[in-house]
C-alpha positions as CSV (number, residue, x, y, z in Angstrom):
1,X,3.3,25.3,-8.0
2,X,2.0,22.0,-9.6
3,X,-1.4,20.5,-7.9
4,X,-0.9,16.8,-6.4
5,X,-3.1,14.1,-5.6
6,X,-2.1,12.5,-1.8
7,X,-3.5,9.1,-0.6
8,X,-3.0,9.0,3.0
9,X,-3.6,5.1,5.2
10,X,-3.8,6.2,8.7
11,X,-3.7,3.1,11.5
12,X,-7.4,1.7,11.9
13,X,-6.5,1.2,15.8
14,X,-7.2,5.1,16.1
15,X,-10.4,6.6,17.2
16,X,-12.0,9.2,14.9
17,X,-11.0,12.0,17.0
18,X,-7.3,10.5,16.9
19,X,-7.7,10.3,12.7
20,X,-8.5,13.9,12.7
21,X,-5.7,14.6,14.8
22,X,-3.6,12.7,12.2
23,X,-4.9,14.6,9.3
24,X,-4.5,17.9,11.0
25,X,-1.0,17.4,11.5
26,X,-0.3,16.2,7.4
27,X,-2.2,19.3,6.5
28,X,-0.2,21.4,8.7
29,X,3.3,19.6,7.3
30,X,1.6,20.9,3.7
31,X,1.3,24.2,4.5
32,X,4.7,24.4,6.8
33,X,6.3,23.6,3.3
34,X,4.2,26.5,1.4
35,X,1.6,24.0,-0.1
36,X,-2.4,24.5,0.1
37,X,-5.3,21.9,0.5
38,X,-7.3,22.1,-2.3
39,X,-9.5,19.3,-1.4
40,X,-9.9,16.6,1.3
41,X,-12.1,13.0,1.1
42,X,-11.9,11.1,4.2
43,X,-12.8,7.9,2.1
44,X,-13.3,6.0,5.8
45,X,-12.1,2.3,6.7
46,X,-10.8,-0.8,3.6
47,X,-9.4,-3.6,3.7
48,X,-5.9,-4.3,2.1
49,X,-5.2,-7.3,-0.1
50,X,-2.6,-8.0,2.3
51,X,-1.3,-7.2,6.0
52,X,0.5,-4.4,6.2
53,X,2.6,-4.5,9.3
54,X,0.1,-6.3,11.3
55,X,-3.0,-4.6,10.3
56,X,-5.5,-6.0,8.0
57,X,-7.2,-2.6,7.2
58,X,-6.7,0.8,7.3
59,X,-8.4,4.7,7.1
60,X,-7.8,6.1,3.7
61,X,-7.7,10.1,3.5
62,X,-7.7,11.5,-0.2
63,X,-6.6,15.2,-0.5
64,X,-5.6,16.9,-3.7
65,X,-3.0,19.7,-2.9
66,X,-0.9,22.3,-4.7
67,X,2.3,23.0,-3.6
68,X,6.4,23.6,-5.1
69,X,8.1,20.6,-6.5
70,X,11.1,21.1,-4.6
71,X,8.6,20.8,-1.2
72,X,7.9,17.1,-2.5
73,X,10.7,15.6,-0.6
74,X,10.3,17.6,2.6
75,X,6.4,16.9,2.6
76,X,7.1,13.0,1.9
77,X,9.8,12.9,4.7
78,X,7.6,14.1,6.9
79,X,4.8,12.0,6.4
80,X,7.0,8.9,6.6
81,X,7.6,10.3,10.4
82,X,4.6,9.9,11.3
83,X,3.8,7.1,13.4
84,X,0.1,7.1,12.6
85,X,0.2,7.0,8.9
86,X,0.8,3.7,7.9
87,X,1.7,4.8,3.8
88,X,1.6,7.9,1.9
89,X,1.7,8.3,-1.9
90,X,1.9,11.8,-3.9
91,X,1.4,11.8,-7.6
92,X,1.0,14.3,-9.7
93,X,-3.1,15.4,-10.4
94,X,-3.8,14.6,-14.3
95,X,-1.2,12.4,-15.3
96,X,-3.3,8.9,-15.9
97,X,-4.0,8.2,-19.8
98,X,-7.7,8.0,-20.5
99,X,-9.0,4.4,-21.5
100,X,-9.7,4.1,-25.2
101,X,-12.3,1.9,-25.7
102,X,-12.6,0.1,-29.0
């Protein structure tokens, strides 16, 4: 099992209660799929550079997960489903180059 970093935008037209309803059911697709939250950062409400769909902002959810590379497409299919998330990006945790400075 490889450990992940997932950026979740939820719709800002939710209430809180409705967010946490929205995270709830990502964590459960996780674990569904064998995975484990290692770590969750409900970063709260930014704007975008541009509209997505016809929203100017939206609820961003960090959460840093471990779970099976061949999960990855299941979990991201999933995610896509959901109505209330407007994107969803998975990387890999510890992949970004550190910044030499001169």
């Amino acid at each position: 099992m490889n450990t992940y970093e997932l950026m979740l935008i939820i719709n800002p037209q939710l209430t809180d209660a409705e967010v946490g309803e929205a995270v709830e059911k990502a964590k459960k697709l996780l674990t569904d799929e064998k995975g484990e939250v290692l770590a969750e950062d409900r970063l709260g409400r930014k704007k975008f550079a541009h509209n997505v769909g016809k929203n100017r902002d939206g609820f961003y959810v960090y959460m840093k997960v471990k779970a099976a590379p061949e999960s990855l497409k299941v979990i991201n299919h999933g995610l896509k489903l959901q109505e209330t998330v407007l994107r969803a990006m998975m990387m890999k945790a510890g992949m970004e180059q550190p910044v030499k400075k001169a």
